[in-house]
N, C-alpha and C positions, 0 to 999 in steps of 0.2 A: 820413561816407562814403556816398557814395552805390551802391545795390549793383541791379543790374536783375537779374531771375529770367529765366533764356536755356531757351527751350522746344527739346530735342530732339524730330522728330519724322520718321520712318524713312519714306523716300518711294521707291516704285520708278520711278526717273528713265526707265527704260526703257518702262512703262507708261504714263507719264506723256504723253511723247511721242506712242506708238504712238494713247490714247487722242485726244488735241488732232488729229492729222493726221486721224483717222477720222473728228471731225467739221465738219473744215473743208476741202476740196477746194483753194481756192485757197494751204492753207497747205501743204497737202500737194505741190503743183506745184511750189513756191517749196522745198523742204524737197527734193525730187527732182532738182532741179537745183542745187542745192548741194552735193548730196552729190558729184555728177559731177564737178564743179571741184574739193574738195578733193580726191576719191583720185586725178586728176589731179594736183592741185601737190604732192601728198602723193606719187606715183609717181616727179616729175622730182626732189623731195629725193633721192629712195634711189636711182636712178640716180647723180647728183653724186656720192654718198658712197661707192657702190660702184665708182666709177670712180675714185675716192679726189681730187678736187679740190677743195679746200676754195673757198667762196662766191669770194673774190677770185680764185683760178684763173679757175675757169669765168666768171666776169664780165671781167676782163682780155678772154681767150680767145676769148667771145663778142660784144665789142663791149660792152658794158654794163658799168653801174659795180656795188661790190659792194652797195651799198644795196638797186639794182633785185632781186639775185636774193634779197637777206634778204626784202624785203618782200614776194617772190613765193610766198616758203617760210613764210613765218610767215602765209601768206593775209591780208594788208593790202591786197596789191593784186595784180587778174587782169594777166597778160603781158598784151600785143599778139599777134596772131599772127605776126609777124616778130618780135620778142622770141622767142618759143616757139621756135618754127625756127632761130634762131640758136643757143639753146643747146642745142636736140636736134640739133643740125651736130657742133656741138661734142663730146658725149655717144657721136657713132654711132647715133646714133637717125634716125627720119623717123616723119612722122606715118600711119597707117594707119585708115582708115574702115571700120569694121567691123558689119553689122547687128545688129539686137539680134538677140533668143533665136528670135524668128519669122521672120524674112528668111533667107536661105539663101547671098546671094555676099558678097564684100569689094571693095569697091576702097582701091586705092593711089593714092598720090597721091607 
């Protein structure tokens, strides 16, 4: 019987990360703009669910199949921007450009 010796060893994942970003800038850029796309596709999931339409609804509803909105939600694959705007049609939603923390107006679109 062959037996391998499995090494626990307690990592603070969160540290870990904050560390790797602080010394790499380009990874940090790439790490910054990821986060923005998922609590986006992460935002239009909890939309769908609280609007209570399950993926094949809203993909029916929106023109698209139900494939396009799983893999949109499981972040496989970024919408179109016409993708996007079709299911936030659907939703009651529209898209709104908003400044970050330092800018001061909005626009609509």
């Amino acid at each position: 019987m062959n037996t391998e010796k499995v090494y626990s060893k307690k990592m603070d994942v969160s540290k870990t990360i904050a560390d790797a970003l602080a010394a790499d800038a380009e990874l940090k850029q790439m790490w910054d703009e990821s986060r923005t796309e998922y609590r986006v596709l992460g935002e239009l999931m909890k939309l769908r669910k609280e609007k209570g339409f399950s993926q094949a609804e809203l993909a029916e509803q929106s023109g698209n199949k139900q494939q396009v909105i799983s893999r949109i939600e499981s972040k496989e694959n970024n919408p179109t921007l016409k993708t996007l705007c079709s299911i936030l049609d659907v939703l009651g939603y529209d898209i709104q450009f908003v400044p970050k923390a330092n800018q001061h107006s909005s626009h609509k679109i």
